[in-house]
C-alpha positions as CSV (number, residue, x, y, z in Angstrom):
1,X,45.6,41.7,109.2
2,X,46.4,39.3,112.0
3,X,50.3,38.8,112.5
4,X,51.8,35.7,112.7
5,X,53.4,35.0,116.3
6,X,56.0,33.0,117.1
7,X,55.5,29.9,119.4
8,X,56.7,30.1,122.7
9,X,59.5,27.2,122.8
10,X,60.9,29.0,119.7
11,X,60.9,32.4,121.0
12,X,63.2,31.0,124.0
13,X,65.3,29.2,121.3
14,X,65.9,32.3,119.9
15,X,66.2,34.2,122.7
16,X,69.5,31.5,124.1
17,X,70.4,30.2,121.5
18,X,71.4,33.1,119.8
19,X,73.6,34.9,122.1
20,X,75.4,31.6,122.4
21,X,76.5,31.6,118.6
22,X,77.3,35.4,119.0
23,X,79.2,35.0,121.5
24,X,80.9,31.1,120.1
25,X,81.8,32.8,117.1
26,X,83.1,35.9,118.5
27,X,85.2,33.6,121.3
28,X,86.5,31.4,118.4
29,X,87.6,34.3,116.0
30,X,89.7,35.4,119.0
31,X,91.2,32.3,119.5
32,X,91.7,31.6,116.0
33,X,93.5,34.8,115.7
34,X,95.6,34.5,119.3
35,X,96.7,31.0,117.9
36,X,97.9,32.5,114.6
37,X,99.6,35.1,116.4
38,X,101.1,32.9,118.7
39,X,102.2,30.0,115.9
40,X,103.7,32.6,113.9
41,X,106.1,34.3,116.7
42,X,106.7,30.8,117.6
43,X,107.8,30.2,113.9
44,X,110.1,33.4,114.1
45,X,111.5,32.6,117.3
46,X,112.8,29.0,116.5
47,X,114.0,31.0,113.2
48,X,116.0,33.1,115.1
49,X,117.8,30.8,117.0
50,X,118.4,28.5,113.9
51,X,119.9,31.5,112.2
52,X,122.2,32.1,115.4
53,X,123.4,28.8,115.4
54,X,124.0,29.0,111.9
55,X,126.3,31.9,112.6
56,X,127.9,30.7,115.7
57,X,129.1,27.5,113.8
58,X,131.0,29.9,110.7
59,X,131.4,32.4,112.7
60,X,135.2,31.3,113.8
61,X,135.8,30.0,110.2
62,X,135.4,33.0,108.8
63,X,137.4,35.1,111.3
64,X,140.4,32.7,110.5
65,X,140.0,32.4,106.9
66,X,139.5,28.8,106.4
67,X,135.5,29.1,105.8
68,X,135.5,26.0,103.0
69,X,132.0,23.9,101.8
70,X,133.0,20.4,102.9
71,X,131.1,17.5,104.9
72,X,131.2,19.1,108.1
73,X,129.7,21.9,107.0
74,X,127.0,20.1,104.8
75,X,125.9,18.0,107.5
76,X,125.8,21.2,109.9
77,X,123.5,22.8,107.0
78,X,121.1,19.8,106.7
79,X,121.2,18.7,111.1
80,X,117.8,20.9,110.9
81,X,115.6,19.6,107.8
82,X,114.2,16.6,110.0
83,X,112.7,19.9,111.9
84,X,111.5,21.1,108.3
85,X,114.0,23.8,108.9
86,X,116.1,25.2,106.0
87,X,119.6,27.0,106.7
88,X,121.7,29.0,104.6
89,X,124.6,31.1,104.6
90,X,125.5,34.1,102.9
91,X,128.8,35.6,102.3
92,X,127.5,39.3,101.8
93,X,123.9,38.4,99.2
94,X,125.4,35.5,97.8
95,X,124.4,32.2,99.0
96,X,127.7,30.9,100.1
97,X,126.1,27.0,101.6
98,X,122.4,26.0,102.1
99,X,120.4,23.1,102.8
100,X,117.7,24.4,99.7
101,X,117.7,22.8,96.8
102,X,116.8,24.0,93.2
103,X,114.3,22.0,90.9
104,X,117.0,20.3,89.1
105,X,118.5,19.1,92.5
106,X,121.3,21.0,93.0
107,X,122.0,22.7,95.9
108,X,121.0,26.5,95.6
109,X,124.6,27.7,96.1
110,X,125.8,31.2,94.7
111,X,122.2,32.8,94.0
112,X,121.7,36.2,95.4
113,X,118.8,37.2,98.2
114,X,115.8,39.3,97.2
115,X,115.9,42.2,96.6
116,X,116.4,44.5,99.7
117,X,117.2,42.5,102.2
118,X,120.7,42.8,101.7
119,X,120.1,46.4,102.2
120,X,118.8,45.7,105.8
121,X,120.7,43.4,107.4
122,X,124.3,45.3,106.7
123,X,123.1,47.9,108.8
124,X,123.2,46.0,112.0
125,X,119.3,44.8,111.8
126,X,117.4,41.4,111.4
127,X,115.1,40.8,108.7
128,X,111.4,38.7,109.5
129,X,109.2,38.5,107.0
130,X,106.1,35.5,105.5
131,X,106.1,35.0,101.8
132,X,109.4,35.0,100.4
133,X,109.7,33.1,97.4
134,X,112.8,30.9,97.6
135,X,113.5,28.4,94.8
136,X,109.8,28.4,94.3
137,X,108.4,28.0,97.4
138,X,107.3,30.8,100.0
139,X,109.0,30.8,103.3
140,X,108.8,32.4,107.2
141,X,112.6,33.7,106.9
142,X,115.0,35.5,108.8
143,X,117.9,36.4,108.2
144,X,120.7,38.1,110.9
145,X,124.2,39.3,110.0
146,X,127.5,37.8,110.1
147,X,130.2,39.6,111.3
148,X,134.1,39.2,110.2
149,X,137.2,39.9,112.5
150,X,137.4,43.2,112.1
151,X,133.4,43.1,113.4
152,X,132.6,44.2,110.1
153,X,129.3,43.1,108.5
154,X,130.5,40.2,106.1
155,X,127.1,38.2,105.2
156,X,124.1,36.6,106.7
157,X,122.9,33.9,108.7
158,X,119.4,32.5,106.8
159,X,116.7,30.0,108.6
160,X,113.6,29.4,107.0
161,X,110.0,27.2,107.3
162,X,108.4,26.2,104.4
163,X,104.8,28.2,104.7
164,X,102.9,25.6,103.6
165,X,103.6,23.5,107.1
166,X,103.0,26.7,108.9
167,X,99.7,27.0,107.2
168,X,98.7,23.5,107.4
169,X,99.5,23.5,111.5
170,X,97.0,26.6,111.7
171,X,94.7,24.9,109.4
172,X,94.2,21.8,112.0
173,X,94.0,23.9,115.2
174,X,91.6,26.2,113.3
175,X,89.6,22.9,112.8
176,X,89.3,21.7,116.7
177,X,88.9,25.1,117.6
178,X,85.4,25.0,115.5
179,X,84.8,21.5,116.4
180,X,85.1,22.2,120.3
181,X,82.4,25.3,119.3
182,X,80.2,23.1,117.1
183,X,80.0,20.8,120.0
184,X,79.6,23.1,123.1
185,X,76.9,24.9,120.9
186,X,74.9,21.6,120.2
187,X,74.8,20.9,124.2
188,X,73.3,24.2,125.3
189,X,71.0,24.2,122.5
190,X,69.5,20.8,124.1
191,X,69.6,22.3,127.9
192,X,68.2,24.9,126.1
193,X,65.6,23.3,124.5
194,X,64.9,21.0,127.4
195,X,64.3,23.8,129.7
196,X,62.0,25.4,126.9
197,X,59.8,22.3,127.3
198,X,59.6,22.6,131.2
199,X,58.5,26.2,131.3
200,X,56.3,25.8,128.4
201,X,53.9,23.1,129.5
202,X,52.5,25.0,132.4
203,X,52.2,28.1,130.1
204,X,50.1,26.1,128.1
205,X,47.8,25.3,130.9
206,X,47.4,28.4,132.1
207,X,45.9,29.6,128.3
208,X,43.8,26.9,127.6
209,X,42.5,27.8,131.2
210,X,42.2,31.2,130.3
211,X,40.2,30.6,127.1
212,X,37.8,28.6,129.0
213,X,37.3,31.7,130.8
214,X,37.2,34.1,128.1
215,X,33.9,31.8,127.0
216,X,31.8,32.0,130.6
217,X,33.0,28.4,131.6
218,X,33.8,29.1,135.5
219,X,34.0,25.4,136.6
220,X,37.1,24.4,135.5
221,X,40.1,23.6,137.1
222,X,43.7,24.0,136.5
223,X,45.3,20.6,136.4
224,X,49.0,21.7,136.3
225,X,51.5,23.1,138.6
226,X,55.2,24.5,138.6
227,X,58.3,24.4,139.9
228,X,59.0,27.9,138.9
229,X,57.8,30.6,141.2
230,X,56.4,33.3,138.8
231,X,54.7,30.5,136.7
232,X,53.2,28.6,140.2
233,X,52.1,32.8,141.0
234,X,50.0,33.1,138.1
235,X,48.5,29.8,138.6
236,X,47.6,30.9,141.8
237,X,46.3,34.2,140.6
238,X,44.0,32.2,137.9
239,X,42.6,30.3,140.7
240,X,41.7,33.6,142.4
241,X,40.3,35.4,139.7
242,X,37.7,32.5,138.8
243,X,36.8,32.6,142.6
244,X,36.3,36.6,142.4
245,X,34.4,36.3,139.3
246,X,31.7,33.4,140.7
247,X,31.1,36.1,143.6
248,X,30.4,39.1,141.4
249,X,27.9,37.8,138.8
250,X,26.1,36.1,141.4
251,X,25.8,39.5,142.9
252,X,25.1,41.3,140.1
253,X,22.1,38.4,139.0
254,X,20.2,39.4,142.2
255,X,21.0,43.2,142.0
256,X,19.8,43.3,137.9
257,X,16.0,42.0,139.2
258,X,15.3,44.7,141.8
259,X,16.8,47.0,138.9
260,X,14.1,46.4,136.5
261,X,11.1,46.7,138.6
262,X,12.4,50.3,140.0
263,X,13.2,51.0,136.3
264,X,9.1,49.9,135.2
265,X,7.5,51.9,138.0
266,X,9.6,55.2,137.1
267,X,8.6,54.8,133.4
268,X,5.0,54.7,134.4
269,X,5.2,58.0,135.9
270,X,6.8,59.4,133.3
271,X,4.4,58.5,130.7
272,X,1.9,60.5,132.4
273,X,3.8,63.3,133.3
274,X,4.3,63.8,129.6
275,X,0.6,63.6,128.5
276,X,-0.4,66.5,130.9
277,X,2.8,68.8,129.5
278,X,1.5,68.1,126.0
279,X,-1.8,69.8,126.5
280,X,-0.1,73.0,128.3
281,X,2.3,72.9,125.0
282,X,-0.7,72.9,122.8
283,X,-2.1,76.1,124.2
284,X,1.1,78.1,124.9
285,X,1.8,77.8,121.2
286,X,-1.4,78.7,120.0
287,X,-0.9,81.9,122.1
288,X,2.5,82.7,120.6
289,X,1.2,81.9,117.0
290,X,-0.9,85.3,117.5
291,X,2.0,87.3,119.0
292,X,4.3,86.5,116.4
293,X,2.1,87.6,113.5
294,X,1.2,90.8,115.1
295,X,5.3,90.8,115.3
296,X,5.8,90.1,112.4
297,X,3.3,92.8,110.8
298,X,5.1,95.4,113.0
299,X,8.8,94.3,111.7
300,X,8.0,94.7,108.0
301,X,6.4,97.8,108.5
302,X,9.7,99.1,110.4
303,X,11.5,97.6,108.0
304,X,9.4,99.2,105.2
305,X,9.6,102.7,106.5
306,X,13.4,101.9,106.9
307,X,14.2,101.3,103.4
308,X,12.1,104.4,102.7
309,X,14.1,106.5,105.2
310,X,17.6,105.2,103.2
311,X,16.2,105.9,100.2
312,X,15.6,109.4,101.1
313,X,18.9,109.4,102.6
314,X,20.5,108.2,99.8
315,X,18.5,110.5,97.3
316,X,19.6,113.5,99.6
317,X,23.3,112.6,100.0
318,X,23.0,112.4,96.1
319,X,21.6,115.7,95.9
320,X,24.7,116.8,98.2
321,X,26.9,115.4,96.0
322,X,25.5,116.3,92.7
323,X,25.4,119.7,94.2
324,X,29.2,120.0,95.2
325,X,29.8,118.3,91.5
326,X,28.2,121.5,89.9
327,X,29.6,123.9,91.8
328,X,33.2,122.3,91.0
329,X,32.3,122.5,87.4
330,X,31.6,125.4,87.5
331,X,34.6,126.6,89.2
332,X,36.5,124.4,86.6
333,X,34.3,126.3,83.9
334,X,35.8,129.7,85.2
335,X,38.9,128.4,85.2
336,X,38.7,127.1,81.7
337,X,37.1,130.6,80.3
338,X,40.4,132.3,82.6
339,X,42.6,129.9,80.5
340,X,41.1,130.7,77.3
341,X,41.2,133.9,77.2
342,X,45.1,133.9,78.0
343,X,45.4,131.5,75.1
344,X,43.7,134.3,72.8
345,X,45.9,136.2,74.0
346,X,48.7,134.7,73.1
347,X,47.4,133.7,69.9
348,X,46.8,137.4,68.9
349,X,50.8,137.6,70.2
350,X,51.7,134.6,67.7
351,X,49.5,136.5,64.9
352,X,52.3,139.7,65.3
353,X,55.1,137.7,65.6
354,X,54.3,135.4,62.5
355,X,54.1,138.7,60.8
356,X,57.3,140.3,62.2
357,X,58.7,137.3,60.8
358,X,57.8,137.6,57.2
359,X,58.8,140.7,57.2
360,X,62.3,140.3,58.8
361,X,62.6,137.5,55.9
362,X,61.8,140.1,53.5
363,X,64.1,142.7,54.5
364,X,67.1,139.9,54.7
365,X,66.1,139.1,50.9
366,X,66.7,142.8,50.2
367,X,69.9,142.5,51.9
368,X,71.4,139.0,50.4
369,X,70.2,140.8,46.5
370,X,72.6,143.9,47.5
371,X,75.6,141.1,48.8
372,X,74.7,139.2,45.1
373,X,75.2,142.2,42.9
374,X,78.7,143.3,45.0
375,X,79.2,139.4,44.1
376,X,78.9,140.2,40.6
377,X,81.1,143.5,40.7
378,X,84.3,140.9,42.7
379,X,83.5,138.9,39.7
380,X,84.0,141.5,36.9
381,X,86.4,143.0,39.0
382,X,88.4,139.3,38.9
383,X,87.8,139.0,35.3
384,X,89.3,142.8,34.3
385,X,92.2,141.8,36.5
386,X,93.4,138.6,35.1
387,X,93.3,140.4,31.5
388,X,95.5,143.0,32.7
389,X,97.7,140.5,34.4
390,X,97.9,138.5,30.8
391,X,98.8,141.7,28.9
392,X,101.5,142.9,31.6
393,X,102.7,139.0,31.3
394,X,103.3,139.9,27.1
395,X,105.0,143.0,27.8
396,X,106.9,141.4,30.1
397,X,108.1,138.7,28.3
398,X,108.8,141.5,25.5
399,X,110.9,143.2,27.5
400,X,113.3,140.2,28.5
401,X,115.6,140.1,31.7
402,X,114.7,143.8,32.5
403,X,110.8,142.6,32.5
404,X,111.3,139.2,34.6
405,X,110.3,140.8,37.9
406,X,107.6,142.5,36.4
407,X,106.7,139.1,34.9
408,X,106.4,137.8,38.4
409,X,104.2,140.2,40.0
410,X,101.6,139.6,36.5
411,X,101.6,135.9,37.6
412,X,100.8,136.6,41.6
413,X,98.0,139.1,40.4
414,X,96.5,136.8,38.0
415,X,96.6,133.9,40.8
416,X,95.2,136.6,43.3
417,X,92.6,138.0,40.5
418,X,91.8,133.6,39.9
419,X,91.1,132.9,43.8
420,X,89.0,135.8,43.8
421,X,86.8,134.9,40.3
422,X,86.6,131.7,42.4
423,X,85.8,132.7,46.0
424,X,83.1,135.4,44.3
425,X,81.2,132.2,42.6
426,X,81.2,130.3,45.8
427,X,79.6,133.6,47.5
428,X,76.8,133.7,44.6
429,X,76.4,129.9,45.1
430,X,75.4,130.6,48.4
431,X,73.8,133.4,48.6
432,X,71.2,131.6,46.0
433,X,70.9,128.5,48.3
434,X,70.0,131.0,51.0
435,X,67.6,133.1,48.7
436,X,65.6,129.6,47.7
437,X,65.6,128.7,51.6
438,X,64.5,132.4,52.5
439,X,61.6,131.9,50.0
440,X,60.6,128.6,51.5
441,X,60.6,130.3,54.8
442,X,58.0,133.0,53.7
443,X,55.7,130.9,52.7
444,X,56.2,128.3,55.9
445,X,55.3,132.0,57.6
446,X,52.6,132.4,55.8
447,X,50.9,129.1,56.2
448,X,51.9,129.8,60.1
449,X,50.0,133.6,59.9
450,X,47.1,131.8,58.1
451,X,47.1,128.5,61.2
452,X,46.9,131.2,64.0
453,X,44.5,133.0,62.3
454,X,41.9,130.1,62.2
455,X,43.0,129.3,65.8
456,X,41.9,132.5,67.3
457,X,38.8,132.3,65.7
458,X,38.3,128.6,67.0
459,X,39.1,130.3,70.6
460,X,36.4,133.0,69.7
461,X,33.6,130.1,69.3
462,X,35.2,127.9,72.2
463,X,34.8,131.2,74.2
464,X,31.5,131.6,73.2
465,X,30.2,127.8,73.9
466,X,32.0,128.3,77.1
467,X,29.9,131.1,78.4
468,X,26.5,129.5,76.9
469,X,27.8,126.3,79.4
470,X,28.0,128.6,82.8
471,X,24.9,129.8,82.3
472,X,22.8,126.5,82.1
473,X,25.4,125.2,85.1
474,X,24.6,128.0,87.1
475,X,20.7,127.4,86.4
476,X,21.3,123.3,87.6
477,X,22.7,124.7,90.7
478,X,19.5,126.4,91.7
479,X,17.3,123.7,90.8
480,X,19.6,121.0,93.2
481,X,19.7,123.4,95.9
482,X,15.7,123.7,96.1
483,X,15.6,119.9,95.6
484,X,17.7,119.4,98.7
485,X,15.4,121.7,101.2
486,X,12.4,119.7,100.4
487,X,14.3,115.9,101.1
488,X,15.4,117.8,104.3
489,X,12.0,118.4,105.0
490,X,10.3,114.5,104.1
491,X,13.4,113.5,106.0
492,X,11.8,114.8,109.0
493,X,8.7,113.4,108.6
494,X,10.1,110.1,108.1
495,X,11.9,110.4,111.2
496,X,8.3,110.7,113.0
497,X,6.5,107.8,111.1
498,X,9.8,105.4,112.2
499,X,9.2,106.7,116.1
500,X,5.7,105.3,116.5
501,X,6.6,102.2,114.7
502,X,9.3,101.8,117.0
503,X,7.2,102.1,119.9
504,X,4.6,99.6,118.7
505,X,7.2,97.3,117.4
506,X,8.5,97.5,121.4
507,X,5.2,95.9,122.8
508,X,4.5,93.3,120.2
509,X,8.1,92.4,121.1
510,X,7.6,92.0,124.9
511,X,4.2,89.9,124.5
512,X,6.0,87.9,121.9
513,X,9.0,87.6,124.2
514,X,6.8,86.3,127.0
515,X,5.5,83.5,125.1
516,X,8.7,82.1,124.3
517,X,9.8,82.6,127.7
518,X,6.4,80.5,128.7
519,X,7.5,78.0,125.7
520,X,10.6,77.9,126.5
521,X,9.9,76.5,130.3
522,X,7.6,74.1,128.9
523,X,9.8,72.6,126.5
524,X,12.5,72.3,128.9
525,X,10.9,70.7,131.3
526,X,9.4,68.2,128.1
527,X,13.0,67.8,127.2
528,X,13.8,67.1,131.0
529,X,11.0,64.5,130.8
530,X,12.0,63.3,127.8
531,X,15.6,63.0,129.2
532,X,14.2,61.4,132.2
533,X,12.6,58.5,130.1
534,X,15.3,58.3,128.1
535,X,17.8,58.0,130.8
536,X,14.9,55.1,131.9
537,X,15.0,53.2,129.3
538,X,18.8,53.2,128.6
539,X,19.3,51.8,132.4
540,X,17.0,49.1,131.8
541,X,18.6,48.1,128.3
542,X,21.8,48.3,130.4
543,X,20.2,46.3,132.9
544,X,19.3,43.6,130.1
545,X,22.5,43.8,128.8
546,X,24.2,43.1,131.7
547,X,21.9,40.4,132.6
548,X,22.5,38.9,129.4
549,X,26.4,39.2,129.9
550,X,26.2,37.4,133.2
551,X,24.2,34.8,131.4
552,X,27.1,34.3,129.5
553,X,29.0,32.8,132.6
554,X,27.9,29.3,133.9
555,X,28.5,28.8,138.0
């Protein structure tokens, strides 16, 4: 997409004018700002010598005690308001006379100061400040201390300017200010512009000159000159360049004629150059069509006895392979048989233990029915006693105070003979959990003594499978270890087959190898032919071409 371009009279516009406005604008914000600056310490310093004055004038009445608000002093108070200057005095914050006036148009007499200021001037300092409401207007003040005899701090001396004059005075100078920019703005832009319009009026020449050019018309001349010594070079430069070009296609015109009848005879030549390399093609190949089939023939043979030689390869390293396999098998296979007999072994060991077992069970049954019956004799024993303890309690209690510690000695025996009825039934309680628990174990044995039994005879058939297995490994063995002799030997008599293949596969190769060398000549120097007429033809369609583009320029 074409973009849009800016005309040239604009672009130096531009280019001038807008520097100018920066730099305007910038100059005037200065200036506006110096002249505020300098109106307002203007403002403060006519202030401050109002304020003085103010003092200086009540300054003796105070310090002789006869400070009164009568004419003199009014008119003294008002001698500034033609100079739109108010004055006031204060007798510590209490406006003591003043020139301000309230709304109701009294004078503004015992009011107080803001807030604060007070505070500042009794220390010796002088208060400035914009904005201070007074009576409902905002004023530039200041405000300086008074002092008394004793050059104690007594009151203050007040001046003040309306801000709205102060505002209205920057107002107008802010106004020329802008004016005076408006107007030196305006002026350069017209030197600007005119200038613009000189400069570009030659520029335009120049590229309409130019175009004519760019579209072959060489007999034209520029009509328009400069006072400006770049713009008068380049006009001069044009004029050169047109001059340079009329010599150089009337040069190249002639030069383009003698080009195309070199270019016609060389073509000639070549065209029968190339007829006579065609017929020497045509036999070459035929010659190399033969040696590559006999090639050819040779290759898949080669190749044939090649895969026949990896097959053999591959069926003996098989055979290897297959052969190591068996004889880890069977090595594994010892192993095994090794491994099973220890396990009948130790099943035959498990057979006597399970029956060790049982009958340790047995003979702890025996024992636990000799603990039940002395269980039963505690019991009986318990029982007897507890009667006899009863009776010796009646003849105890029959025989009165001279029985009583016989009648103690009944009870501890019958408690005794109690516990032990009760610690013998606890022993038969458990001794028949343990009885039920010793039969369960007997028959848990006997299922064990009946599980090992099958086992071992499970090992006595594995056993026998195991031995039926080594022999028919042993036998495969054999029978891969004849196999691999005789791939050894068709190994070898591959080998020999491969060698005279190789050997007629070498001179089919070389004739072959010969006619392509041959071929390979011929085409090149075809190609170079080829590359020749090519390289013919181009140069004269470039010589066309460039008499075509001189064509384009008229003399």
């Amino acid at each position: 997409m074409k973009k849009h371009k800016l005309p040239f009279l604009v672009t130096s516009m531009l280019i001038g004018l807008i520097p100018l406005f920066v730099a305007s604008a910038t100059i005037s914000l200065v200036a506006i700002y110096k002249m505020k600056s300098n109106l307002e310490e203007d403002v403060y310093l006519r202030l401050q010598a109002a304020s003085a004055a103010v003092r200086e004038y009540f300054e003796w009445d105070i310090h002789e005690d006869i400070l009164e608000v009568d004419d003199a002093s009014l008119a003294f108070i008002d001698s500034y308001s033609n100079q739109d200057i108010e004055l006031t005095l204060f007798l510590q914050d209490v406006r003591f006379i003043t020139s301000i006036y309230k709304e109701d148009g009294e004078r503004n007499i015992g009011t107080k100061s803001s807030e604060g200021i007070w505070e500042t001037v009794k220390q010796g300092k002088d208060y400035y400040a914009a904005g201070t409401v007074i009576g409902g207007k905002k004023y530039y003040v200041c405000y300086i201390p008074v002092y008394g005899s004793s050059n104690e701090i007594v009151g203050m001396a007040f001046a003040g300017i309306p801000e709205s004059i102060v505002g209205d005075n920057i107002a107008g100078n802010t106004k020329t200010i802008v004016f005076v920019f408006v107007c030196v703005a305006a002026i350069c832009a017209a030197a600007i512009i005119c200038v613009g319009l000189k400069i570009r009026k030659p520029i335009v020449g120049i590229a309409d000159y130019t175009h004519l050019l760019s579209r072959g018309s060489l007999g034209v001349d520029i009509a328009n000159a400069s006072a400006i010594k770049e713009i008068s070079t380049l006009i001069d430069s044009a004029e050169s360049l047109q001059g340079n070009l009329k010599n150089i296609i009337s040069k190249v015109d002639d030069k383009t004629e003698r080009l195309n009848k070199n270019v016609k005879m060389i073509h000639s030549g070549i065209q029968t150059s190339n007829e006579a390399t065609e017929g020497i093609v045509v036999a070459v190949n035929e010659l190399s069509k033969g040696s590559v089939h006999i090639a050819e023939s040779v290759q898949s043979t080669a190749e044939s006895m090649q895969n026949v030689g990896e097959s053999i390869l591959s069926i003996a390293e098989s055979a290897v392979a297959t052969e190591k396999k068996a004889q880890e098998i069977e090595t594994i296979s010892s192993e095994a048989k090794d491994n099973l007999a220890l396990l009948m072994d130790a099943n035959k060991n498990t057979v006597k233990i399970s029956e060790d077992v049982v009958m340790g069970i047995d003979e702890a049954n025996e024992a636990i029915e000799h603990i039940r019956k002395a269980a039963d004799a505690i019991t009986s024993i318990a029982s007897q006693t507890s009667m006899l303890a009863l009776n010796a309690s009646i003849e105890a209690a029959r025989a009165g105070e001279a029985g009583s510690g016989f009648s103690v000695v009944a009870t501890s025996i019958q408690t005794l003979a109690g516990e032990s009825d009760r610690s013998a039934k606890e022993i038969k309680t458990i001794i028949d959990e343990i009885i039920e628990k010793s039969r369960n174990n007997v028959q848990l044995a006997n299922h064990i003594k009946e599980a090992v039994d099958s086992e071992g005879n499970a090992l006595a058939t594995v056993s026998d499978s195991f031995d039926k297995v080594n022999d028919k490994i042993h036998i495969t063995v054999d029978n891969i270890h004849d196999i691999s002799k005789e791939i050894d030997a068709l190994n070898q008599d591959k080998e020999k087959v491969l060698e005279e293949v190789r050997s007629l596969s070498a001179v089919s190769e070389e004739n072959t190898a010969s006619c392509e060398e041959t071929t390979n000549s011929i085409k090149e120097l075809r190609e170079n032919i080829e590359m020749i007429s090519c390289q013919t033809t181009d140069t004269n369609n470039i010589s066309e071409e460039l008499k075509e583009a001189v064509a384009y320029f008229e003399l």
